[in-house]
SEZAKOL-735396 format. One record per residue: residue in three letters; residue number from 1; x negated, y, z negated of N, C-alpha, C in turn. Coordinates in steps of 0.1 Angstrom, whole numbers. Layout:
N
  resn  resi     nX     nY     nZ    caX    caY    caZ     cX     cY     cZ
   ALA   NUM      X      Y      Z      X      Y      Z      X      Y      Z
...
***
This chain:
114
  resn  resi     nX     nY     nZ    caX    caY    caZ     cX     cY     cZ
   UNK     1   -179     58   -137   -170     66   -129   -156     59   -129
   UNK     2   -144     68   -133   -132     64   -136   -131     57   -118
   UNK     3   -136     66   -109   -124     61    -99   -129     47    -91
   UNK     4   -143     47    -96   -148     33    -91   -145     20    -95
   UNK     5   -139     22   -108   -131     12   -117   -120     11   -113
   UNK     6   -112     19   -109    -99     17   -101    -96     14    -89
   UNK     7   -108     20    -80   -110     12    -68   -112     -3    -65
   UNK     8   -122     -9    -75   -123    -16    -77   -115    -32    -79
   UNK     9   -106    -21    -89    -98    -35    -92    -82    -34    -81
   UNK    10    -82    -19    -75    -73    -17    -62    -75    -31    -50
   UNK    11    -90    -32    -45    -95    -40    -38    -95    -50    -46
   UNK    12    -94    -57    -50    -93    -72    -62    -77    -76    -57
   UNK    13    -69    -65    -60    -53    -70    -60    -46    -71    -47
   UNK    14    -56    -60    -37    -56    -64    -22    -55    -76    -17
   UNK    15    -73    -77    -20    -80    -92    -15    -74   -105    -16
   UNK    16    -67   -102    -33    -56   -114    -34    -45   -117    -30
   UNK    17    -38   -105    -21    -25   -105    -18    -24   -106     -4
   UNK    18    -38   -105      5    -41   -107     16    -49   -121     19
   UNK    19    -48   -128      9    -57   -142     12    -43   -149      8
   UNK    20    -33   -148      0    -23   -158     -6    -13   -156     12
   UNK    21    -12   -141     19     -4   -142     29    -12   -143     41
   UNK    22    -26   -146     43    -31   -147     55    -31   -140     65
   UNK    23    -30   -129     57    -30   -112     68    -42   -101     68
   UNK    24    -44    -95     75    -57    -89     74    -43    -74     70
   UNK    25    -52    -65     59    -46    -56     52    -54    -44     60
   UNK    26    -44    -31     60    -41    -23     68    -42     -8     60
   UNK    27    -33     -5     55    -33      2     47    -24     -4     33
   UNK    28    -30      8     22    -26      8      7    -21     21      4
   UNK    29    -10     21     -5     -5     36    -14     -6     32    -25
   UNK    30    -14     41    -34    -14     41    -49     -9     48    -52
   UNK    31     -4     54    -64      2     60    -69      2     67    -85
   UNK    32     -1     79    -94     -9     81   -107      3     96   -113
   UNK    33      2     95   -125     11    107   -130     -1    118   -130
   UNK    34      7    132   -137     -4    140   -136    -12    138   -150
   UNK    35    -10    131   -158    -19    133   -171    -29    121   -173
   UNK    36    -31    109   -160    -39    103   -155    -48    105   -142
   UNK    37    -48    118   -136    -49    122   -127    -62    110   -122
   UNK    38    -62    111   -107    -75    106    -98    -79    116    -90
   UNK    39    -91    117    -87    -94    125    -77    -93    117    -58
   UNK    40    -89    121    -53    -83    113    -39    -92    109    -37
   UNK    41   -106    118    -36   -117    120    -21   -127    106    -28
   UNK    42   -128    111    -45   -138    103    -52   -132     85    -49
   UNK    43   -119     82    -50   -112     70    -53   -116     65    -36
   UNK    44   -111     73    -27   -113     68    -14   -130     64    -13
   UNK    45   -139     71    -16   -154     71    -10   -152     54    -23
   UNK    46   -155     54    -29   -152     42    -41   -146     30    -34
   UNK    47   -133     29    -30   -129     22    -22   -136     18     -7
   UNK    48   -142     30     -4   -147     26      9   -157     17      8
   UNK    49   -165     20     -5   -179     14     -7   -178     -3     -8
   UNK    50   -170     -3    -18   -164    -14    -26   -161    -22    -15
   UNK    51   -150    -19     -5   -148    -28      3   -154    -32     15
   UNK    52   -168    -29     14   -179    -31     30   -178    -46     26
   UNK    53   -176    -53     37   -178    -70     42   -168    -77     37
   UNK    54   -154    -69     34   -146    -80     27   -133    -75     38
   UNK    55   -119    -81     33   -109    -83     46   -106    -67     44
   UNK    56   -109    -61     34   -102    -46     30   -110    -35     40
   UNK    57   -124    -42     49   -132    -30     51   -126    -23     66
   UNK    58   -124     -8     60   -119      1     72   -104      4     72
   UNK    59    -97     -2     63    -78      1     60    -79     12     53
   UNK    60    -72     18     52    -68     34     49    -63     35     38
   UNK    61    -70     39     20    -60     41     13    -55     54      9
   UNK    62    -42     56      5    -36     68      7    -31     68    -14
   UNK    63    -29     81    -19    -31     88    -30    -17     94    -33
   UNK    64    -10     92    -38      5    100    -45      1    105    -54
   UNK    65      7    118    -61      6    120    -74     19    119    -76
   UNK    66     25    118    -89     39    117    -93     38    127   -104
   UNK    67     44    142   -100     53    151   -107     50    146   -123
   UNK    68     48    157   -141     52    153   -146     68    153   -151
   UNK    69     71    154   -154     85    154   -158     94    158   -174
   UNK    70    101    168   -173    107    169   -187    124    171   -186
   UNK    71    128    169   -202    142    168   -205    144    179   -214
   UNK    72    153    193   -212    159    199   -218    167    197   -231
   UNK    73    162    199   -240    166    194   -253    184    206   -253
   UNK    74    186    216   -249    193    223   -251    206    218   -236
   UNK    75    204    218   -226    211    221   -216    215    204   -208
   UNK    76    199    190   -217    201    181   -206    190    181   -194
   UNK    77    185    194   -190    186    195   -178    173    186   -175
   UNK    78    168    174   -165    158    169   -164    146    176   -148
   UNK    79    137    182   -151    132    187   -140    110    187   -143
   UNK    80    111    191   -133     92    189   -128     82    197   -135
   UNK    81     78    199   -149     72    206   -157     62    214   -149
   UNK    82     59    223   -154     51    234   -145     45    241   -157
   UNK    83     31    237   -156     22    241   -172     22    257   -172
   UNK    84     24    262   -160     24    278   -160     38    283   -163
   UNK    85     46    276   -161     62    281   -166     68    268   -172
   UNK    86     63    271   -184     66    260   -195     80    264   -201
   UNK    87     90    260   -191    105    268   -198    116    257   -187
   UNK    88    128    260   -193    139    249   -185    139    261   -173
   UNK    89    142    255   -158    145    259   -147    160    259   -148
   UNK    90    168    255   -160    184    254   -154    187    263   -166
   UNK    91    185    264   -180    185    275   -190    177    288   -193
   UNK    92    165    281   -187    156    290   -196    150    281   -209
   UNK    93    154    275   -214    151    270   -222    133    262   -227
   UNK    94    130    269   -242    114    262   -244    120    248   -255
   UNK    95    127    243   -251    130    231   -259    130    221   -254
   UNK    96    121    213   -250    122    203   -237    112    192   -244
   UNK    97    114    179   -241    107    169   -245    102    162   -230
   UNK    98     85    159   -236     80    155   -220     84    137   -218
   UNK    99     83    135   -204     90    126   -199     77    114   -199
   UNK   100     78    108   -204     67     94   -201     61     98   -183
   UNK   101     45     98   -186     37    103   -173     39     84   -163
   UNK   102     38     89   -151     41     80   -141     23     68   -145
   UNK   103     31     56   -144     14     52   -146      9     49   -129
   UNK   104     -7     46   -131    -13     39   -118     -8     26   -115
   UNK   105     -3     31   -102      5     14    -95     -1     12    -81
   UNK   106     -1      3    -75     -3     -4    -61     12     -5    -56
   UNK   107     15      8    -51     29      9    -46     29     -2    -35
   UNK   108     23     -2    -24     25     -4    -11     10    -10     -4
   UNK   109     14    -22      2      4    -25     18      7    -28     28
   UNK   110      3    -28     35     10    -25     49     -4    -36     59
   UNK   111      3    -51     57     -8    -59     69     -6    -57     81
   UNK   112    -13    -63     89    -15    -64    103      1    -72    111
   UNK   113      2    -69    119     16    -76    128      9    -93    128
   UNK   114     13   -101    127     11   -111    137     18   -116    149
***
């Protein structure tokens, strides 16, 4: 299961970033393009599992997708590909080159106050 492996190593980078600052961790944002896609619900239950008895268990992780993205070969114009209207939004244009897909990152955590 893709999203167990990512959960996985999501909680790994946690656990380390919360034991080097001596904070109990709160919430997480990840973040994935659309040609990497995650399923939210699958990555969360994964996460949830993953993290029973460790400092991660019960913090909230939360799921971005990032837009893919393309460049108008004719006009320039840079905008949010739309597989059902595969054309420039500023010309019209079907001459467009796709934009490198957003990779999976560990945007954000958010510890405890002390």
């Amino acid at each position: 299961m893709h999203e167990a492996m990512i959960a996985q190593s999501i909680l790994e980078a946690i656990i380390q970033e919360a034991a080097e600052r001596g904070l109990r961790p709160l919430r997480a944002r990840i973040s994935c393009g659309e040609l990497n896609p995650i399923n939210d619900e699958a990555v969360n239950f994964a996460f949830e599992i993953a993290a029973r008895g460790t400092a991660c268990e019960g913090m909230r992780l939360e799921v971005r997708h990032v837009p893919l993205r393309a460049t108008c070969e004719s006009c320039g114009h840079t905008f949010e590909f739309d597989i059902y209207s595969p054309a420039c939004p500023g010309c019209g244009g079907a001459d467009f080159k796709m934009n490198p897909d957003a990779p999976l990152l560990l945007e954000e955590i958010e510890f405890e106050d002390t």
